[in-house]
C-alpha positions as CSV (number, residue, x, y, z in Angstrom):
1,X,69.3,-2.8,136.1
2,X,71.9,-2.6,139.0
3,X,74.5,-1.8,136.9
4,X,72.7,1.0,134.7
5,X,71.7,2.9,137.9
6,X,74.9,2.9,139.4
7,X,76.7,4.0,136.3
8,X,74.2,7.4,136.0
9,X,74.4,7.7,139.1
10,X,78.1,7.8,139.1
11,X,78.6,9.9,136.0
12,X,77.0,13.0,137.8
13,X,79.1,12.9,141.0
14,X,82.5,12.8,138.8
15,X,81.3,16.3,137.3
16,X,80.4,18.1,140.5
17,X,84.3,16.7,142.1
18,X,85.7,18.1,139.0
19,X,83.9,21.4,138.8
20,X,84.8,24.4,141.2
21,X,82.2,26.6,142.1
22,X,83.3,30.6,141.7
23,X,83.0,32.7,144.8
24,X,80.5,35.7,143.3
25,X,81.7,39.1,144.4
26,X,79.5,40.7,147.1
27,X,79.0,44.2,148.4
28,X,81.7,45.5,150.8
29,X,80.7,45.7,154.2
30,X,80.7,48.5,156.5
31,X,83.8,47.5,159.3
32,X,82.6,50.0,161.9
33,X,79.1,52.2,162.4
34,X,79.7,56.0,162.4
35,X,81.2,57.4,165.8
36,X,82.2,54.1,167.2
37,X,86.0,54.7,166.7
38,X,87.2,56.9,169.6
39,X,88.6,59.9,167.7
40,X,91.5,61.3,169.5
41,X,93.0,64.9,168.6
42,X,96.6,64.4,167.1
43,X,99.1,65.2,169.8
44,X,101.5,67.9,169.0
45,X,104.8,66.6,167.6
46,X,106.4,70.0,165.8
47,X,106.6,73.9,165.8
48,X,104.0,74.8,163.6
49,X,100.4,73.4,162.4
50,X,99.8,73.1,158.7
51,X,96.4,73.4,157.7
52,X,97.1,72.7,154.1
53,X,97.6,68.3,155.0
54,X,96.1,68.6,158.6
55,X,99.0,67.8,160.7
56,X,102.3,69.8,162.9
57,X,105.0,70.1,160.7
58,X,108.5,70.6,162.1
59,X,108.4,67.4,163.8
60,X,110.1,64.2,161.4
61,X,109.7,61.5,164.2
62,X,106.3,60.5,165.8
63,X,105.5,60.7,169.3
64,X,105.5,57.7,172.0
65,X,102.1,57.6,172.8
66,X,100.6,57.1,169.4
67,X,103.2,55.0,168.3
68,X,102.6,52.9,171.5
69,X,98.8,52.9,171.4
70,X,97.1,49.6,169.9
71,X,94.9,50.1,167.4
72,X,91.7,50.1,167.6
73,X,89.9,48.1,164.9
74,X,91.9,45.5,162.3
75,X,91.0,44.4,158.9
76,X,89.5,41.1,158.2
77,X,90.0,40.2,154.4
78,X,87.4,37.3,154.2
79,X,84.9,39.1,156.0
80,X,85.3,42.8,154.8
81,X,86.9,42.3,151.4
82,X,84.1,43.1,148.4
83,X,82.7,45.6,145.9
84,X,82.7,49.0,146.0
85,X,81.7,52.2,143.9
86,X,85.4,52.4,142.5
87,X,85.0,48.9,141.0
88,X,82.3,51.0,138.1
89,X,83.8,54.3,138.4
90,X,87.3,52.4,137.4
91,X,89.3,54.0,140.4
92,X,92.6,52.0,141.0
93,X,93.5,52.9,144.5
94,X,92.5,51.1,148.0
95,X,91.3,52.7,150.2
96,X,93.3,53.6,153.8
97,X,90.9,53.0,156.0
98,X,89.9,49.8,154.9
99,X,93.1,48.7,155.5
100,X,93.1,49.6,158.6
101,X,89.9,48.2,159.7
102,X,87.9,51.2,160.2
103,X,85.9,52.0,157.1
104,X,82.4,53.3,157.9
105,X,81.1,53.3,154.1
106,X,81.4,49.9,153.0
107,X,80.4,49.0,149.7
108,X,79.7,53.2,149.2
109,X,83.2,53.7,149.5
110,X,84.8,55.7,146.8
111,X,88.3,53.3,147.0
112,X,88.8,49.8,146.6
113,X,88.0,47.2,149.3
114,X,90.2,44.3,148.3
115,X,93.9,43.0,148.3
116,X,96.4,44.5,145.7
117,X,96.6,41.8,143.2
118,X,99.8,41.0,140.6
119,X,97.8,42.7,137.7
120,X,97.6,46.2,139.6
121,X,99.4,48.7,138.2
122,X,99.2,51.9,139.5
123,X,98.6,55.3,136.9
124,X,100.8,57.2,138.6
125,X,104.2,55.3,140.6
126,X,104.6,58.8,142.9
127,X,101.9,57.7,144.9
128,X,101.2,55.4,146.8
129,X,98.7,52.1,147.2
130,X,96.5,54.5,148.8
131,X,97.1,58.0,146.9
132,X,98.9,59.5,149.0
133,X,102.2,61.2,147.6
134,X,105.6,59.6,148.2
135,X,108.6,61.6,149.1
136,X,111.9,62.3,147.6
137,X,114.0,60.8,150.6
138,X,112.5,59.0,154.0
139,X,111.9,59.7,157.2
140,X,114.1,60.0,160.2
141,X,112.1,57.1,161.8
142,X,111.5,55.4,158.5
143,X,107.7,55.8,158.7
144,X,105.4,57.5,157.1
145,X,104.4,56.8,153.2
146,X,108.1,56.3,152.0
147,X,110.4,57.1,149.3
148,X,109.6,57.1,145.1
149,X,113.6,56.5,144.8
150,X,114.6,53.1,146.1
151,X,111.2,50.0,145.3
152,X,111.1,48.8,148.9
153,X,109.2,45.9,149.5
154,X,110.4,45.2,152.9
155,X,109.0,45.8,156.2
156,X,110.7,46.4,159.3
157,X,108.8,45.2,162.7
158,X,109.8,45.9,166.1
159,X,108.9,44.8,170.0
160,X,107.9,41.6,169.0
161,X,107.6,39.1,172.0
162,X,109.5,35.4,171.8
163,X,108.3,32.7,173.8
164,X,109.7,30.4,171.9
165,X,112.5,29.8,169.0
166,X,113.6,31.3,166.0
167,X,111.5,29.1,163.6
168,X,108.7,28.9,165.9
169,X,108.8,33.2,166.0
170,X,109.3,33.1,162.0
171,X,106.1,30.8,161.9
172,X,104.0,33.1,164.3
173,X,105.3,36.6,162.2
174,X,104.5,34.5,158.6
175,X,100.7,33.5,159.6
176,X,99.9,36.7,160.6
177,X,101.9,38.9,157.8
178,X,100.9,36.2,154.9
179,X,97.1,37.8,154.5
180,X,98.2,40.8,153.1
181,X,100.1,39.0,150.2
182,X,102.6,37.0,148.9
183,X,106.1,36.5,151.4
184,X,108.9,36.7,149.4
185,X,111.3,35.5,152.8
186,X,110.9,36.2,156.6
187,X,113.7,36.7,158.6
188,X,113.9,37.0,162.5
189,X,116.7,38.2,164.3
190,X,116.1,36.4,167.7
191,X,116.1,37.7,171.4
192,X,116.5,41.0,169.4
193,X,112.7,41.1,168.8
194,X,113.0,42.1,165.5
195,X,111.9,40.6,161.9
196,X,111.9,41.6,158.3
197,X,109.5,40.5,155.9
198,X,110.1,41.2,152.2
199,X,107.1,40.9,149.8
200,X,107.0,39.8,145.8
201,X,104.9,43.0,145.3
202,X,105.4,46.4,146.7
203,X,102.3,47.2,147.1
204,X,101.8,44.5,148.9
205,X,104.0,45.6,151.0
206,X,102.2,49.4,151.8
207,X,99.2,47.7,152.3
208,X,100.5,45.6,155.1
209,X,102.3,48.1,156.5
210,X,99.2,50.0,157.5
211,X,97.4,46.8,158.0
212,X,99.8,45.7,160.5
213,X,100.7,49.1,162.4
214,X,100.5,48.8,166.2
215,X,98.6,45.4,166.0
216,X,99.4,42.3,168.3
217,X,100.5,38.8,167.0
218,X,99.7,35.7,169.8
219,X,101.0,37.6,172.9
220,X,99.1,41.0,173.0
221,X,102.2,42.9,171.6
222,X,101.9,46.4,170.3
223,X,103.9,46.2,167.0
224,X,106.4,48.8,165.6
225,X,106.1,48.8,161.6
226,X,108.5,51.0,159.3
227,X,110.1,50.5,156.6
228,X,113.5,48.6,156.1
229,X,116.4,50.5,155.1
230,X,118.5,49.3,152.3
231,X,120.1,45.9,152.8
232,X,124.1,45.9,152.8
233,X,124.3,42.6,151.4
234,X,126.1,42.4,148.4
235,X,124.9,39.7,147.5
236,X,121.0,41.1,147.6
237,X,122.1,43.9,146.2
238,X,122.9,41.8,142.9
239,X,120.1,40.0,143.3
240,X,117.6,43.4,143.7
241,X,119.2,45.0,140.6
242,X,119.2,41.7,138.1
243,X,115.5,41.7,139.6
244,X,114.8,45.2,138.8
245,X,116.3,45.1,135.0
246,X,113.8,41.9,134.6
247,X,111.0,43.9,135.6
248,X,112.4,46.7,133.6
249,X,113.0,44.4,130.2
250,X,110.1,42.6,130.1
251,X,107.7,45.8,130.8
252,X,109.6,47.2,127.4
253,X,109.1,44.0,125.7
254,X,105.2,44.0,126.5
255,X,105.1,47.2,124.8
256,X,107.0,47.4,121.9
257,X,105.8,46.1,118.5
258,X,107.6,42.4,118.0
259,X,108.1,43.4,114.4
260,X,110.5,46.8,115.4
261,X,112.1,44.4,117.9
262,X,113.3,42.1,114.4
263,X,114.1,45.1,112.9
264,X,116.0,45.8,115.4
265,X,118.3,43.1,115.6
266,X,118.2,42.9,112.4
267,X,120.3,46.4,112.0
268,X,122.2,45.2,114.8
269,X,123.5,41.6,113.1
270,X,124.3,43.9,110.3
271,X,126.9,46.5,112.1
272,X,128.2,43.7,114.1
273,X,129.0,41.5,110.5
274,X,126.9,38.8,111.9
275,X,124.2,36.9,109.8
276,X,120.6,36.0,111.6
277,X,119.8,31.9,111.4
278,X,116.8,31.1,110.1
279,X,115.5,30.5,113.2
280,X,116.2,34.1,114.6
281,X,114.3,35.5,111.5
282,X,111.0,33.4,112.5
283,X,108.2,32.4,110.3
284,X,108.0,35.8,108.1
285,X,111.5,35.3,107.1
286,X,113.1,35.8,103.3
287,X,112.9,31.8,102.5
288,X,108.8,32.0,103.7
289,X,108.4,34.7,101.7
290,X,110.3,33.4,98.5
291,X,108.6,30.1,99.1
292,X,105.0,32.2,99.0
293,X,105.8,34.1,95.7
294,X,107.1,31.0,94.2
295,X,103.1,29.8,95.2
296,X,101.6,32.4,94.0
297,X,103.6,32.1,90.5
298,X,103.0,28.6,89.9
299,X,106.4,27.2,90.5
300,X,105.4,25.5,93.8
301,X,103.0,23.5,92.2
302,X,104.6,20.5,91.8
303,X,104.6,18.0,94.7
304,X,108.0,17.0,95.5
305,X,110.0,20.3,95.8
306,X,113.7,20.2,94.6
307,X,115.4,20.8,97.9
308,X,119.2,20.4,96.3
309,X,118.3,23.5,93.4
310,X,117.1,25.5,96.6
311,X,119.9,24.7,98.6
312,X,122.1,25.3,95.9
313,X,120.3,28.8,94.8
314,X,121.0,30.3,98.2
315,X,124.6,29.4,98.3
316,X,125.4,31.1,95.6
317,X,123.1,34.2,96.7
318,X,125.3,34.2,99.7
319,X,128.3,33.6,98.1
320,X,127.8,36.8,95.9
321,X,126.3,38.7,98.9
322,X,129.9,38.0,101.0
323,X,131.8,39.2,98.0
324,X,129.8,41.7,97.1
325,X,129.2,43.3,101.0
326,X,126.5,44.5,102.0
327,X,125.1,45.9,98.1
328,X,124.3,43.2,95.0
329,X,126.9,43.1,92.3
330,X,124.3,44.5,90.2
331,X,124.1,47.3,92.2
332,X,127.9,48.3,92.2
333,X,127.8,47.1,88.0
334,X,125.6,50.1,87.6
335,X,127.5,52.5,90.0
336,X,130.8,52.1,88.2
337,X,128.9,52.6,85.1
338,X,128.2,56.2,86.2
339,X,131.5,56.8,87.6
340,X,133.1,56.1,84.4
341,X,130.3,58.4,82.5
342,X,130.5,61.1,85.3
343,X,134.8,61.1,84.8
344,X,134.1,61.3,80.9
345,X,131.7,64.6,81.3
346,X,134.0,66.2,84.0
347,X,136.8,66.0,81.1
348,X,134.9,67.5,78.3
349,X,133.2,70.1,80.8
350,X,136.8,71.2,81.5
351,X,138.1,71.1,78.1
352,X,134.8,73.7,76.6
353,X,135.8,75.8,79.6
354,X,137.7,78.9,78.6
355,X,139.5,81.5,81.2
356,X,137.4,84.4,82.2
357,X,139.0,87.3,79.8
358,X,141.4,90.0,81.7
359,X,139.9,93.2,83.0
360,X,141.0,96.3,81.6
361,X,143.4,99.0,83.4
362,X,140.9,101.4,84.7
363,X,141.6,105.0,83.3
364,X,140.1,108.5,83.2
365,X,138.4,109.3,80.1
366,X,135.9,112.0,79.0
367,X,133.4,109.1,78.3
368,X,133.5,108.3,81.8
369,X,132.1,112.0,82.9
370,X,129.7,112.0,80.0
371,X,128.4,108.1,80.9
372,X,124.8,108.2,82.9
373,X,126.3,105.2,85.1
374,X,127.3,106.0,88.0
């Protein structure tokens, strides 16, 4: 009896340690009440005041004190992360404020309240994460939203303090930048106080860069986030184009039909003077589809095929295809047969043809004044 009880009771507790229990989605939550973020008017950084996006144009750099000012409020993803009225309207961009830990409308909110995942893709790649539009070149100071030119996935960040070594810098700047996404690689130029930090995804990348602006790591810095200009690297440079022709080849190949892609290559072995393997041609190949009339007909009844008369069969087809070129010797049979027939009505056309008569010297007669043509 022992025994039995111990073995149901066992059986039970394997399941549960095998099973993982699936975090249900909850309602966003509101990050601050209404009015408890100090709003402060935006200092005057250009000539004139645009009323159109809110803000003094003129100006391409922005001014100490905001740029020096730690913010506020900070984004908690385990915490504030949840659903939201875009998740049923279908909306597919985040919201701003979210990001930057000041949303006041929680699960109301009209945007998304969640991490940008590897299945986002954006409907429209002039905009941002957040909908705001990009811009044909960047700014002065690289800030602002960025550039639709140049996929930048890299993050500048400035005044960062060292208290310790390079790795132990690297570590601080990767815990901190790693909630916002994947790291691609992290580097640290030390007693410069500088690092960059390249994501897998891009939009990763905007999202942190908002996240992250004029936050603190371990020593109550104020950081300086832009974005990274173009790496000199050769060698990256390869690596970024290769990367972006992947990207570019296999979001083709997801959306053409695989059957045009056959055909293509098909066409393609065909100008080159190259013949496809079977393997090449897959399962819908000519020797499938022979082997299915032959079915369908009765002849592949029997149950041990004759492999050699096959074999055999197709040699000669290709034999006769190589000699023949690309047409059938059936097909060029018949088109000297016309050729000969089209030579042999040419000549008898010619021969029933007589010369046009000569005209006649034109004289004056009295018919010709008489005559009712004119």
């Amino acid at each position: 009896m022992s025994t039995e009880t111990a073995v149901t009771i066992s059986e039970p507790h394997a399941v549960v340690n095998t099973t993982k229990k699936q975090k249900k989605l909850k309602p966003a939550r509101k990050q601050v009440k209404p009015g408890e973020v100090e709003k402060k008017e935006a200092p005057q950084t250009g000539q004139v005041y645009n009323i159109w996006y809110n803000k003094w144009a003129g100006g391409d750099r922005e001014d100490n004190y905001s740029n020096k000012t730690k913010s506020q409020t900070r984004c908690n993803i385990r915490k504030d992360a949840g659903l939201t009225r875009a998740n049923t309207t279908g909306m597919k961009y985040y919201c701003l404020f979210f990001a930057r830990g000041c949303c006041p409308y929680g699960w109301e909110c009209e945007y998304l309240h969640m991490l940008p995942d590897e299945s986002t893709e954006l409907p429209d790649n002039s905009k941002d994460v957040f909908a705001r539009d990009k811009f044909a070149d960047y700014r002065d100071d690289m800030g602002g939203v960025g550039s639709f030119q140049r996929q930048n996935r890299t993050l500048y960040i400035g005044r960062i303090k060292e208290t310790g070594t390079g790795p132990e810098t690297e570590e601080v700047v990767k815990r901190h930048f790693k909630e916002w996404g994947e790291i691609e690689k992290i580097r640290v130029l030390q007693y410069r106080s500088v690092a960059f930090v390249t994501y897998v995804s891009e939009l990763n990348a905007q999202f942190a860069k908002e996240a992250m602006a004029c936050q603190s790591l371990d020593n109550d810095e104020i950081l300086n986030v832009r974005w990274a200009t173009e790496d000199p690297n050769p060698t990256s440079k390869v690596a970024e184009k290769r990367r972006l022709e992947e990207i570019g080849q296999k979001a083709i190949q997801e959306k053409m039909d695989p059957r045009i892609v056959d055909a293509m290559r098909a066409m393609r072995a065909l100008e080159d003077g190259d013949v496809l393997d079977e393997t090449e041609e897959g399962d819908d190949g000519p020797d499938t589809k022979r082997r299915r009339l032959e079915i369908e007909d009765g002849r592949g009844e029997s149950e041990e095929p004759d492999y050699e008369n096959e074999a055999e069969e197709l040699l000669r087809e290709e034999a006769e295809q190589k000699k023949a070129g690309l047409l059938s010797t059936d097909t060029l049979e018949s088109l000297k047969y016309f050729a000969e027939i089209q030579k042999q009505t040419g000549v008898a056309r010619l021969a029933a043809v007589k010369p046009p008569p000569a005209p006649a010297p034109a004289a004056l007669g009295l018919a010709d004044y008489a005559s009712d043509d004119e």
